[in-house]
C-alpha positions as CSV (number, residue, x, y, z in Angstrom):
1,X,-14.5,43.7,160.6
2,X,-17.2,42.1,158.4
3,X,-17.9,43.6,154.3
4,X,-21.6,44.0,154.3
5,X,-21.7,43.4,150.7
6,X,-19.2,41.3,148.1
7,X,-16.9,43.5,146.4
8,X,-16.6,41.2,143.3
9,X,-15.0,42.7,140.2
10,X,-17.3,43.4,137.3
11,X,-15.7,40.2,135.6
12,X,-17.0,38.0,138.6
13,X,-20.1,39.3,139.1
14,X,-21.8,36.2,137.2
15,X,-21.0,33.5,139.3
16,X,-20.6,29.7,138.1
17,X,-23.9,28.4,139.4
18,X,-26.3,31.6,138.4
19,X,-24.2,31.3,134.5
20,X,-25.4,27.4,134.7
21,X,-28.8,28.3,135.9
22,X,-29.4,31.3,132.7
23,X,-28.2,28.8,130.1
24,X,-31.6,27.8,130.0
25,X,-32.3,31.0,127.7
26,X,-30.3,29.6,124.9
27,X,-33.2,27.4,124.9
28,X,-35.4,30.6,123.9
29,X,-33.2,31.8,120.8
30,X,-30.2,33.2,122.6
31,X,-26.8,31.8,121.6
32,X,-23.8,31.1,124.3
33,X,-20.6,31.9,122.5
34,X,-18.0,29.5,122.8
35,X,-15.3,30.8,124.4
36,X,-12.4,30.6,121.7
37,X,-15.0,33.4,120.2
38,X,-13.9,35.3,123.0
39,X,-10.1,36.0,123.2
40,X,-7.2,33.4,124.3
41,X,-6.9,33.3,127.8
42,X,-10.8,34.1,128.4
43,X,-12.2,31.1,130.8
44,X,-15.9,31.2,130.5
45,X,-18.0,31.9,133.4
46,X,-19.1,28.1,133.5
47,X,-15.4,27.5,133.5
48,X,-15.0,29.4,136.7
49,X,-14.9,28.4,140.7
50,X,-15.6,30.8,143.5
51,X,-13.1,30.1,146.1
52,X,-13.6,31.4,149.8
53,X,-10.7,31.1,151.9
54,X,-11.0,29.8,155.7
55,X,-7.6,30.5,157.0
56,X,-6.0,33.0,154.9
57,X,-2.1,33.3,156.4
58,X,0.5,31.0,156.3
59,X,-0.3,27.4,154.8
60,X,-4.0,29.1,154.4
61,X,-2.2,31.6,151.8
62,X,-0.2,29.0,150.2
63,X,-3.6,26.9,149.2
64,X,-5.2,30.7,148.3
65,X,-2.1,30.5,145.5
66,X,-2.1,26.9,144.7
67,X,-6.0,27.4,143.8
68,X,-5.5,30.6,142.2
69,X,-2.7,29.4,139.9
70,X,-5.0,27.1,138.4
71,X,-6.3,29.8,136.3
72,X,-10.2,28.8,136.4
73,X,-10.6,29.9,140.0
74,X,-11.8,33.2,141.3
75,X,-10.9,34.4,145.0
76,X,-13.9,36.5,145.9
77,X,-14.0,36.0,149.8
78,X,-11.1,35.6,152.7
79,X,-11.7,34.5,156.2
80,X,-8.7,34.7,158.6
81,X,-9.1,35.5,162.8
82,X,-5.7,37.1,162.5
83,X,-4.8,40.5,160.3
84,X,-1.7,40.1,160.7
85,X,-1.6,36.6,158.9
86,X,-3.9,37.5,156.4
87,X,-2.1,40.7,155.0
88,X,0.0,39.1,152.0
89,X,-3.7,37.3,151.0
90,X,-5.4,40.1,152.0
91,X,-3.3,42.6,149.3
92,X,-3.0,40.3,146.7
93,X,-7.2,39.9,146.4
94,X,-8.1,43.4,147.0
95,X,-12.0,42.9,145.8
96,X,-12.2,39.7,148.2
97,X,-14.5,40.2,151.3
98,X,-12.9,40.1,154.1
99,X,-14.3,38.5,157.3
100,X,-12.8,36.9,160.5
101,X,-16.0,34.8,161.7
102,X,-15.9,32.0,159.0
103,X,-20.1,32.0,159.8
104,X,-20.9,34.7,158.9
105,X,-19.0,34.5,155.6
106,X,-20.6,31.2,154.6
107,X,-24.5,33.3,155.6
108,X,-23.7,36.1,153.8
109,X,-21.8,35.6,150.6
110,X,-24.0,33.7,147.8
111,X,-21.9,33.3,145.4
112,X,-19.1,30.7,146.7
113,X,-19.0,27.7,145.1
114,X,-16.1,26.6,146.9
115,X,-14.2,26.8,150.4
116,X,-10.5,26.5,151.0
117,X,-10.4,25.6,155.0
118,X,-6.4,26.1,156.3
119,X,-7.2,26.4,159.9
120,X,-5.2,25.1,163.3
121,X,-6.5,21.5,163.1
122,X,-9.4,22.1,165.8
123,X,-11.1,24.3,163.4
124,X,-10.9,22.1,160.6
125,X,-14.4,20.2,161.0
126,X,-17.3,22.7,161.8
127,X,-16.5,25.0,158.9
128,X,-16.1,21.8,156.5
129,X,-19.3,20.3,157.4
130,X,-20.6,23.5,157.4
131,X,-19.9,24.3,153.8
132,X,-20.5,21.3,152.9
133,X,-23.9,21.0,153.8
134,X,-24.1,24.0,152.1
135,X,-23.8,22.4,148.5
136,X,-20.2,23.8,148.6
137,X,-16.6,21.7,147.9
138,X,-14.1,21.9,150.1
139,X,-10.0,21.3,150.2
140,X,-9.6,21.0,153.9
141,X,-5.7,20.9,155.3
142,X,-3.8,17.6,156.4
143,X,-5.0,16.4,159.0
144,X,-8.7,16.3,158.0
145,X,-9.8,16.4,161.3
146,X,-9.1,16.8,165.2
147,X,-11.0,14.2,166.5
148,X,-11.7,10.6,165.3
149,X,-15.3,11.6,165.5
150,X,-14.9,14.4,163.2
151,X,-13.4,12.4,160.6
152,X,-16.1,10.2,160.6
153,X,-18.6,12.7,160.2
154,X,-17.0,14.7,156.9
155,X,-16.4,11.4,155.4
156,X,-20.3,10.5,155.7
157,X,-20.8,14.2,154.7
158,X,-18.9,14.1,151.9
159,X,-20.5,11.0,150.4
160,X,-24.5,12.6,151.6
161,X,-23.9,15.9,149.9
162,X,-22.2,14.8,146.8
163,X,-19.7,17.4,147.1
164,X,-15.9,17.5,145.7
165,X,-13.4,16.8,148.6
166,X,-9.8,17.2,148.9
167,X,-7.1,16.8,151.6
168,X,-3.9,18.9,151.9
169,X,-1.7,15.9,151.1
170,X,-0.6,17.3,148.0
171,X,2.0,13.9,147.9
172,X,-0.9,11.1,146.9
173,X,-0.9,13.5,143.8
174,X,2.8,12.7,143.1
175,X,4.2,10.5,140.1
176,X,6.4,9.0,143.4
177,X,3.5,6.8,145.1
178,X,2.0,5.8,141.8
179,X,5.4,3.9,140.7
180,X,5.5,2.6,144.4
181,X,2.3,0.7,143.5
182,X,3.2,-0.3,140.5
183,X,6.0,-1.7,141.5
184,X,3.9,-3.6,144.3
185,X,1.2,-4.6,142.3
186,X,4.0,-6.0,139.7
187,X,5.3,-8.3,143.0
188,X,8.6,-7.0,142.8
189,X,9.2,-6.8,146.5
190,X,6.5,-9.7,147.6
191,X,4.1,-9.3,150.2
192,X,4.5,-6.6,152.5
193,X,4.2,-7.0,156.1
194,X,5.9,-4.4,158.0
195,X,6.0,-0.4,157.3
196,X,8.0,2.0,158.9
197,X,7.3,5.6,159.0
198,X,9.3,8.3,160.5
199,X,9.9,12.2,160.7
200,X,12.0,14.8,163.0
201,X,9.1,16.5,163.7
202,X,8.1,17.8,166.2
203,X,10.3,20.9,165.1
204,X,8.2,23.1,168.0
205,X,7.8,22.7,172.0
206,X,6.5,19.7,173.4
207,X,6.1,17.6,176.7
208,X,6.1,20.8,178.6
209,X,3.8,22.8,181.0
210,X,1.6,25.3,180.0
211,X,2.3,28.8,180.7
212,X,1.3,30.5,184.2
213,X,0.8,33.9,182.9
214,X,-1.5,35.0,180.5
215,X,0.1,37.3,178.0
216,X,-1.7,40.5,176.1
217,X,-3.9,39.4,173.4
218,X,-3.0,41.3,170.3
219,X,-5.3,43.7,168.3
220,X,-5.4,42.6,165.4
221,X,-6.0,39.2,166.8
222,X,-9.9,38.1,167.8
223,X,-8.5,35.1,170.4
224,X,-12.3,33.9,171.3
225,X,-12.7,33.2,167.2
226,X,-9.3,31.6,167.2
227,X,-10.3,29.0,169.9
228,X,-13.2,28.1,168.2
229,X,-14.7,24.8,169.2
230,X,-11.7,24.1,171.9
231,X,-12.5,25.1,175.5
232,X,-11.7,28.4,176.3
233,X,-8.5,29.8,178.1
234,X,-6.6,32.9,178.9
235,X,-4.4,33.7,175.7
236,X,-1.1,32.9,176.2
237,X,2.6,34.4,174.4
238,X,4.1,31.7,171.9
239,X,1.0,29.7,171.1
240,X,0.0,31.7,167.7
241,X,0.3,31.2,165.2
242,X,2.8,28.0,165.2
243,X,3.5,26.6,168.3
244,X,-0.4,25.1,168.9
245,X,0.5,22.0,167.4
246,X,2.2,20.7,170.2
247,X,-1.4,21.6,172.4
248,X,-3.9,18.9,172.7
249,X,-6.7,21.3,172.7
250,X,-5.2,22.7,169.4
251,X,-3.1,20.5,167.3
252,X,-2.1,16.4,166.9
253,X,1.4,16.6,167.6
254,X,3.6,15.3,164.7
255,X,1.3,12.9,163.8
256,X,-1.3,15.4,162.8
257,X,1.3,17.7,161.2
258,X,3.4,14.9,159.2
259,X,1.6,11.7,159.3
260,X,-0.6,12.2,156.6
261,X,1.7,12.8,154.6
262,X,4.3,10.3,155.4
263,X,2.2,7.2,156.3
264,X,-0.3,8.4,152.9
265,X,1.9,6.2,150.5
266,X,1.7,2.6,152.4
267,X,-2.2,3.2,152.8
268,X,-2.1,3.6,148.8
269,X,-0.3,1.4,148.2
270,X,-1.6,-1.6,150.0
271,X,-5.3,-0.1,150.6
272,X,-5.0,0.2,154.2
273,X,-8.2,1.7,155.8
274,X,-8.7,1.2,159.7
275,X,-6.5,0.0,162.4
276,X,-7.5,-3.0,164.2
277,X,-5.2,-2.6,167.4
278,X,-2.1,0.2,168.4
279,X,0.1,0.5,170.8
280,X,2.6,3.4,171.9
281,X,6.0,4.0,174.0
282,X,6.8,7.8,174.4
283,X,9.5,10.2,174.9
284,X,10.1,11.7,178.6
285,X,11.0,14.7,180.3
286,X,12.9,14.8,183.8
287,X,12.4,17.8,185.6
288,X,14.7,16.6,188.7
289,X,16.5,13.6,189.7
290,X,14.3,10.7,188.5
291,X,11.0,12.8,188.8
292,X,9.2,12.1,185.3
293,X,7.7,15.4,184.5
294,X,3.7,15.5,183.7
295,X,2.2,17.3,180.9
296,X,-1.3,15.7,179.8
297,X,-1.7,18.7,177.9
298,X,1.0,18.9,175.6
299,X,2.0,15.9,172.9
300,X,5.1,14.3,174.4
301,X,8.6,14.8,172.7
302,X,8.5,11.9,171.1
303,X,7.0,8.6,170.2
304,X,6.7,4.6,168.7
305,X,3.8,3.9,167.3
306,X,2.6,0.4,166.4
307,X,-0.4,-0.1,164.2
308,X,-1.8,-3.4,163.1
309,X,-3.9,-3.5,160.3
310,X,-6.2,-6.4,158.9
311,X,-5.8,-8.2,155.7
312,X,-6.5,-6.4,152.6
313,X,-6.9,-7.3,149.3
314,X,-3.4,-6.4,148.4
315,X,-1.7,-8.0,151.3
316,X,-1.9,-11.8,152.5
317,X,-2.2,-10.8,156.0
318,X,-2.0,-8.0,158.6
319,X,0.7,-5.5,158.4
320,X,1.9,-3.6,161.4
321,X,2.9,-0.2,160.4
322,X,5.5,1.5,163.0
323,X,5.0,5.4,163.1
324,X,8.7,7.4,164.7
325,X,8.7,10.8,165.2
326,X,10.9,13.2,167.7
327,X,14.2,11.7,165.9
328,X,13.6,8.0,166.5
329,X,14.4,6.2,162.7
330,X,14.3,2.5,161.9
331,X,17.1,0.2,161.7
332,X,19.4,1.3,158.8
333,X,18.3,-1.5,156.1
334,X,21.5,-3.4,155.4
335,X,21.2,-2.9,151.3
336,X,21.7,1.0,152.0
337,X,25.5,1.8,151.3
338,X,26.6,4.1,153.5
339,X,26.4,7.4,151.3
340,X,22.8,6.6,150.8
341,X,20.5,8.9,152.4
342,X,17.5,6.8,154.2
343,X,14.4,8.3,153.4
344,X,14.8,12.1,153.1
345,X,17.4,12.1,156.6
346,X,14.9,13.5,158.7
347,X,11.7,11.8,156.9
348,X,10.9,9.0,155.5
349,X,8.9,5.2,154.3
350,X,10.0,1.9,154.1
351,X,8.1,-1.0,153.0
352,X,9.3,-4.8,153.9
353,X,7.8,-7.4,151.6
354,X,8.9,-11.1,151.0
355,X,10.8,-10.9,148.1
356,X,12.8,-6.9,149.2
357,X,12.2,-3.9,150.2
358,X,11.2,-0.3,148.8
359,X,11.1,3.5,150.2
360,X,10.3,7.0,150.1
361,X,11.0,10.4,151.3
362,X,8.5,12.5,152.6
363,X,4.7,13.3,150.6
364,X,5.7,9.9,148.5
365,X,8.6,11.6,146.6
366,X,12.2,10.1,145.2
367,X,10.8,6.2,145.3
368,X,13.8,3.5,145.4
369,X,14.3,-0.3,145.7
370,X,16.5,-1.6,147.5
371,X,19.1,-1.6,146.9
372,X,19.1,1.7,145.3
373,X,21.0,0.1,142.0
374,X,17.7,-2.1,141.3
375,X,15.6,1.4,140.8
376,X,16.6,2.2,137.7
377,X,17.2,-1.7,136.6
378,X,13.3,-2.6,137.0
379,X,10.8,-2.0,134.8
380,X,7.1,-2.4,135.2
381,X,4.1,-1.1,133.0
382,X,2.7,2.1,134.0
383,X,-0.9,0.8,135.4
384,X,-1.4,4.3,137.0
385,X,-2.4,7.6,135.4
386,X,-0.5,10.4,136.6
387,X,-1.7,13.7,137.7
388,X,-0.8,16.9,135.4
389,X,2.1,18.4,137.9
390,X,2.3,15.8,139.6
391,X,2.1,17.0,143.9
392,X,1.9,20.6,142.3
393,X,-1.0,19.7,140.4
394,X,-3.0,18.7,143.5
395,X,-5.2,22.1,143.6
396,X,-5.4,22.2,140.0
397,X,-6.7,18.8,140.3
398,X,-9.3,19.6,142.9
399,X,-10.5,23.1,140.8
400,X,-10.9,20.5,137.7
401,X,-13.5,17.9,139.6
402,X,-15.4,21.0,141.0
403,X,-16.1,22.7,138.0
404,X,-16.6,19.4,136.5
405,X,-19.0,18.4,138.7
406,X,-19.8,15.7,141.7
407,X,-18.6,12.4,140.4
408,X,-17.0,13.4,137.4
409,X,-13.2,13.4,137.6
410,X,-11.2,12.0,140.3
411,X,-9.1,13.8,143.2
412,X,-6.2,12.2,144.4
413,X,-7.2,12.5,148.5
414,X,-10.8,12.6,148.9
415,X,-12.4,11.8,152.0
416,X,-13.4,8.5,151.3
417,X,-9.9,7.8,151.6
418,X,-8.5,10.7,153.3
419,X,-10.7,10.1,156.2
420,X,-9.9,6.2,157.0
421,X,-6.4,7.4,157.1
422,X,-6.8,10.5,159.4
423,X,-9.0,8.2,161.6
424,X,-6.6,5.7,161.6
425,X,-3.5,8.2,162.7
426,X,-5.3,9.9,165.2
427,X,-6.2,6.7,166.8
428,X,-2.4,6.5,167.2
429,X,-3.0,9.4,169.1
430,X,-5.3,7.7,171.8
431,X,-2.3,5.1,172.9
432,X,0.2,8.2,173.2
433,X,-3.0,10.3,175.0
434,X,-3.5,6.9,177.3
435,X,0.1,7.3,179.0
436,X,-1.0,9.9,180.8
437,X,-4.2,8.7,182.2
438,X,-3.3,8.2,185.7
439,X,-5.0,6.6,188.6
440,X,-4.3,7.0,192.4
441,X,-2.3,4.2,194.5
442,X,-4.2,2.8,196.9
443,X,-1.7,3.8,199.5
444,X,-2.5,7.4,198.7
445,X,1.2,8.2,197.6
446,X,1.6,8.8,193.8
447,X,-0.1,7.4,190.5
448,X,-0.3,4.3,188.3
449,X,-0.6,4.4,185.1
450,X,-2.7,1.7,183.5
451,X,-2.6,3.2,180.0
452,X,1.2,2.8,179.0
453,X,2.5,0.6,176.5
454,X,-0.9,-1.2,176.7
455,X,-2.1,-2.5,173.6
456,X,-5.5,-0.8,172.5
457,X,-7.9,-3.2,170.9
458,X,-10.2,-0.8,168.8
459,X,-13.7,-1.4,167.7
460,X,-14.1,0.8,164.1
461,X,-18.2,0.1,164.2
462,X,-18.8,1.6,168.1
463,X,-16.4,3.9,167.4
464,X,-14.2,3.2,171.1
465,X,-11.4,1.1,172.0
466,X,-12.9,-1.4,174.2
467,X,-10.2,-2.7,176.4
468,X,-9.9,1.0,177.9
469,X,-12.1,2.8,178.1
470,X,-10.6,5.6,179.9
471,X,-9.3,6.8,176.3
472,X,-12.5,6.8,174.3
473,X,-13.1,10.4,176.2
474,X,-10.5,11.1,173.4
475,X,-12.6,10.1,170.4
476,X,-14.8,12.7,170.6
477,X,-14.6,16.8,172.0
478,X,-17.3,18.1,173.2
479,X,-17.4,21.9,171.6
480,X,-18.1,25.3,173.0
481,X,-21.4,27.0,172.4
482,X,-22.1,28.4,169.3
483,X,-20.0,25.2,167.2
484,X,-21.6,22.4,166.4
485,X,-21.1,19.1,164.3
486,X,-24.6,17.7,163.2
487,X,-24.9,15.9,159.9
């Protein structure tokens, strides 16, 4: 149910633009107190952000906090298609408006400065481009986009609106990848060639059928908002509010959910941008004696990725970077003693130069050489500036360059970088999505499947892989009425 009108507190009322704006009458003889004047604590007006909230339950209430906690940021609107999820945000900002059509909260509510968009990753583009066209910032959650084509478009939005942009990656704000490129840039471990990135996810069902029955769609939930832009279905038991990420239609499989964070550090540290060619094997499921089960709508259990990359001005040729997920891991490198956890366990990146080798656990975090016992033996100058609480300080970081202004302090994952690498994952994507692009024999008895384990030669200018075109149907949804992605 929509607020017709902003229940702001008194305190809020004056929002950060309209305070801006009225300065002008210091001009005629009235004075602006300086805000020590006004009590410790006291953050000015112009010192303020108005935060709406797409996506207010689960990781949507987790950014909500992360912004808030900054101290300079007001919550005055929440957005969520599900009450349920929304409660915990829902208490904690009782003079927010509350809506669950994300529209009508951008038409209605004047005073947001700001918009917070923690969404499954099918609604992530219309409402950013939205906003954002809209004069308004946005932190958008990892990964940026659905579609390849999306990407694209909030990256060129981002740079046509001159608004402040963020991704959910809170890691490429960690002290961890900085001292990986430091190290790298100091040629401790030579050129790097290979990259390997891996993660246990997915930790929900994949590589199975979708349900027959259509279950009973909950009050409190509006199901046609929740599809959004995807194609609309009966509503199903298990899908909300977790288990969509193993759903084409709805999530990126654990690519979408950890890649961004896993793959972030080797793309900052050796300025990797787009893919010039991928190729995939994936998991299978039997369902009878040697009958390959068939699922084109769910991500499969698991997959190898293989990326190549073109030269870059920090390597001295292409790199292939190797994405595992489902439990697949590298080979153990043989300077790890055997009490040494690789990576995080489950997670994990490891760079392979010329002269050694380096890694990570997840979001960038607990950097090592190897081996481990040349960590703490090398030192390099600190070329990088760190961010104030390090991955913790990643909102903060975003509320400081919005009330600072377009082009006037850094974030750590804007979309000029955070798009390249979405696009550049979810094109992984289109070489696990080819395996199950199947063809007819000619004999009329069963399928081939020209798609598997090819290599996909991709063209980043026409936007389309051009030795299959079968896949580029992938690159691009087309949405249901009512949503729509025009820049």
């Amino acid at each position: 149910m929509q607020s017709e009108k902003p229940n702001i507190p008194v305190e809020s009322s004056v929002n950060r633009r309209d305070f801006l704006r009225n300065s002008s009458l210091a001009a005629l003889g009235f004075m602006i107190v300086p805000r020590h004047v006004l009590g410790k604590g006291f953050v000015a007006p112009s010192d303020r952000l108005m935060v709406a909230a797409v996506g207010a339950g689960g990781m949507g209430g987790g950014d909500i906090a992360g912004v808030f906690k900054s101290g300079r940021a007001e919550i005055i609107s929440l957005c969520d298609v599900d009450d349920r999820r929304s409660v915990k945000s829902r208490t904690d900002f009782p003079k927010a408006t509350y809506y669950k059509d994300w529209r009508v909260m951008l038409d209605k509510e004047k005073g947001i400065d700001s918009v917070t968009i923690s969404t499954p990753d099918h609604n992530h583009a219309a409402p950013a481009l939205a906003a954002m066209s809209m004069g308004k910032h946005v932190y958008v959650q990892k990964p940026l986009t659905h579609d390849i084509y999306e990407a694209k478009i909030l990256t060129q939005a981002a740079a046509k609106y001159k608004v402040v942009t963020q991704m959910g990656n809170q890691g490429s704000s960690g002290d961890g990848v900085r001292l990986l490129k430091e190290w790298y840039d100091a040629g401790v471990i030579g050129d790097v060639h290979t990259v390997y990135c891996w993660t246990d996810r997915p930790v929900w069902p994949q590589g199975i059928s979708w349900p027959k029955a259509a279950g009973s769609v909950p009050s409190e939930l509006d199901w046609d908002l929740w599809l959004g832009t995807a194609p609309y279905k009966e509503y199903v038991d298990g899908l909300v509010p977790f288990n969509w990420r193993g759903w084409w239609d709805y999530g990126t499989g654990a690519l979408g959910d950890m890649g961004c964070h896993i793959a972030e550090p080797a793309f900052s540290v050796l300025n990797l941008k787009y893919a010039k060619e991928v190729q995939a094997s994936v998991g299978s499921v039997y369902v009878d004696e040697f009958v390959r089960g068939y699922f084109p709508e769910s991500c499969p259990p698991s997959s190898h990725v293989i990326l190549k990359f073109p030269k870059t001005d920090k390597t001295a040729g292409d790199v292939k970077l190797h994405w595992m997920d489902g439990g697949i891991q590298p080979e153990r490198p043989d300077e790890l003693a055997a009490n040494e956890v690789f990576g995080d366990g489950g997670n994990g990146t490891l760079f392979i130069g010329t002269k050694g080798k380096m890694m990570c656990s997840t979001y960038g975090a607990n950097p090592r050489l190897l081996p481990v016992s040349k960590t703490d033996e090398t030192k390099v100058p600190q070329k990088y500036t760190r961010v104030e609480g390090g991955s913790s300080g990643h909102y903060n970081q975003w509320v400081d360059a919005c009330i600072a202004g377009h082009g006037k302090k850094e974030t750590s994952s804007p979309f000029e970088i955070a798009g390249p690498l979405t696009e550049a994952l979810l094109m992984a994507n289109l070489a696990i999505r080819a395996h199950d692009i199947q063809y007819p024999n000619a004999n009329g008895k069963g399928f081939n499947y020209p798609g598997r384990n090819l290599k996909l030669l991709w063209d980043n200018t026409q936007m389309k892989v051009t030795n299959f075109d079968d896949v580029n149907q992938f690159v691009r949804r087309t949405y249901r009425e009512g949503y729509s992605l025009n820049l």
